[in-house]
KEFI-484563 format. One record per residue (C-alpha): x, y, z; residue in one letter. Coordinates in Angstrom, 2 decimals, decimal comma, padded with zeros to 5 digits, m for minus. Layout:
N
@xx X; yy Y; zz Z; residu A
...
***
This chain:
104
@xx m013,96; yy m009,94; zz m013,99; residu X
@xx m015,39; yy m006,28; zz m013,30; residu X
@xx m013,99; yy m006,71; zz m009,94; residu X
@xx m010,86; yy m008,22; zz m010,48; residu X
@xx m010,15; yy m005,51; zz m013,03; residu X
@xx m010,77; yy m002,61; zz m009,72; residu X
@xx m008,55; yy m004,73; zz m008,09; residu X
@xx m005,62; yy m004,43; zz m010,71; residu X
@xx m006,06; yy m001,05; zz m011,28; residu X
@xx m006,48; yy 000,01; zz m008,08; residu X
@xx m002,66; yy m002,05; zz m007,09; residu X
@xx m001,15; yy m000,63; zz m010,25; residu X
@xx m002,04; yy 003,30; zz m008,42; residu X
@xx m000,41; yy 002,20; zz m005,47; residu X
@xx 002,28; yy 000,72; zz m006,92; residu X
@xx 002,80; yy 004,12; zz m009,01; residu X
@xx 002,13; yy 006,30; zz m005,84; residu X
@xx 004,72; yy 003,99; zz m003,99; residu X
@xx 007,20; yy 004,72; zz m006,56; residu X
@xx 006,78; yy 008,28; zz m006,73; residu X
@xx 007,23; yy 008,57; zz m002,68; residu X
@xx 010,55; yy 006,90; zz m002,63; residu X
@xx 012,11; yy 008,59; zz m005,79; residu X
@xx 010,78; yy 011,85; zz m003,76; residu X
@xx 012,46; yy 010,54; zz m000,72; residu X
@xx 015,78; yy 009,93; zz m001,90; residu X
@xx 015,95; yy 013,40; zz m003,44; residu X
@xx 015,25; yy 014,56; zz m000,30; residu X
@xx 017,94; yy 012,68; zz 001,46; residu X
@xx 020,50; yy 014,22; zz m001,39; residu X
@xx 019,76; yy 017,23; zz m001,03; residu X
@xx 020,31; yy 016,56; zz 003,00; residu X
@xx 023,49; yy 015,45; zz 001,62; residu X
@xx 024,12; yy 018,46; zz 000,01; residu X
@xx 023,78; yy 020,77; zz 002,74; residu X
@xx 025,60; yy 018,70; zz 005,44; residu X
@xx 028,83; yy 018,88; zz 003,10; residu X
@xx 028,44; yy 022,21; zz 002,08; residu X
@xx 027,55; yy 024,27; zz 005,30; residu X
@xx 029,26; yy 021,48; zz 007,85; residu X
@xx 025,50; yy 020,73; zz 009,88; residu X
@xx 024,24; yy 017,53; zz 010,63; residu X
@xx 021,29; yy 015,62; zz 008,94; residu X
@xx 018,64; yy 016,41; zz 011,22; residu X
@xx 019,70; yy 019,64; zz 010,80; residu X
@xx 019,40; yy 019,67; zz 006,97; residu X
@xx 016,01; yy 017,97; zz 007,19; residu X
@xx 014,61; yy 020,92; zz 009,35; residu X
@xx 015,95; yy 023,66; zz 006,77; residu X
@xx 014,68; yy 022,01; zz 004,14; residu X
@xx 011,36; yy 022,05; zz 005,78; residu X
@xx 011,43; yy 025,39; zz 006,83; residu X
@xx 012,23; yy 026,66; zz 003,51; residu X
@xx 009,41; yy 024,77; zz 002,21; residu X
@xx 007,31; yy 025,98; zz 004,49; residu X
@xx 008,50; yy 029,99; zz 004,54; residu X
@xx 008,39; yy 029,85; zz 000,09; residu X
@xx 005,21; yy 027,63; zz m000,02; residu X
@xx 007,31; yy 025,05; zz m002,35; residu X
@xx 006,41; yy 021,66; zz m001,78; residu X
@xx 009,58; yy 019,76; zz 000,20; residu X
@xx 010,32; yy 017,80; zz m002,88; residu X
@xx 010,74; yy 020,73; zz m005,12; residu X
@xx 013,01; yy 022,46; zz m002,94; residu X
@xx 015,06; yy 019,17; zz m002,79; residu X
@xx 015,38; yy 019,08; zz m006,66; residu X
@xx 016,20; yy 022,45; zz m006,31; residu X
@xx 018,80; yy 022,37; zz m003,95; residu X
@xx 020,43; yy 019,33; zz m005,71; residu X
@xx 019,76; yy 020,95; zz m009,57; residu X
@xx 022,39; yy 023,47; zz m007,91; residu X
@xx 024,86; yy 021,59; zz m006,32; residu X
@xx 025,28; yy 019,92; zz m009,70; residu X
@xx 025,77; yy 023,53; zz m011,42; residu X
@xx 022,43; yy 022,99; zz m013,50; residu X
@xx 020,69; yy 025,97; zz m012,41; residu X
@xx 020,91; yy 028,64; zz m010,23; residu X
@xx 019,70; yy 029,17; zz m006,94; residu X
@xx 016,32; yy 030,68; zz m007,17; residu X
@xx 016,00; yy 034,10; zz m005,18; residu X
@xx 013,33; yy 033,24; zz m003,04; residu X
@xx 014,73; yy 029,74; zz m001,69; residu X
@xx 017,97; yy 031,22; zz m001,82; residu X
@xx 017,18; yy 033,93; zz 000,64; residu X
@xx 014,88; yy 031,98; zz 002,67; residu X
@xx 018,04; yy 028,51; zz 002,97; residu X
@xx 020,12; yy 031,29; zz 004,07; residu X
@xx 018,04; yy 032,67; zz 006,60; residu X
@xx 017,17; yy 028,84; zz 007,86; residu X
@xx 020,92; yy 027,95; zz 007,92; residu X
@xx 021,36; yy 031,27; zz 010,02; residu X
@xx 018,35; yy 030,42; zz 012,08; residu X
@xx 020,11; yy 027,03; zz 012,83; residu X
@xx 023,79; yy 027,86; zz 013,26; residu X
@xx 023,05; yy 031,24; zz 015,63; residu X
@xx 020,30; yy 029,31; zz 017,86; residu X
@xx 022,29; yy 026,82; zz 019,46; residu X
@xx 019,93; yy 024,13; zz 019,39; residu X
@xx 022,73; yy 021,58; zz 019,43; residu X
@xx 021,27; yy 021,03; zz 015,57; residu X
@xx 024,14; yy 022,89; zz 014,31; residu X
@xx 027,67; yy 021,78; zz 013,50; residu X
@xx 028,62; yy 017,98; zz 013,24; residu X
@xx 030,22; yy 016,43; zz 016,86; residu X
***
């Protein structure tokens, strides 16, 4: 039963892991959402600036999501640090021309 009780255990991580990666997911893809209706870019575009902030503020992309969408809702306010650094991604984006940029 020792074994069978590993088993069970071991599913019931995945299952909670699984969970926790779409939930993290579709926060991501709302706060995609966010940024293609507010700044007009498409959703490539919004996945990259999400990742670079991320990546320039050493928040995790999730948290940056939740952040992102925590504003567009009015909860909170855009902290400094990702607000300087989405600013200087959306610039980054918009002024290089990398066809990334406004919706066709």
């Amino acid at each position: 039963m020792d074994g069978r009780d590993d088993v069970v255990a071991r599913l019931e991580q995945e299952i909670t892991q699984l969970r926790q990666a779409v939930d993290s997911h579709a926060r991501v893809d709302q706060a995609i959402g966010v940024l293609v209706a507010v700044h007009r870019i498409k959703p490539a575009a919004g996945f990259e600036i999400l990742r670079e902030v991320s990546q320039h503020t050493n928040i995790k992309l999730h948290t940056v999501a939740e952040t992102v969408i925590d504003w567009a809702l009015g909860e909170q306010p855009m902290p400094s640090p990702v607000d300087q650094e989405l600013e200087a991604a959306l610039n980054r984006r918009l002024d290089g021309g990398d066809g990334l940029g406004q919706p066709g």
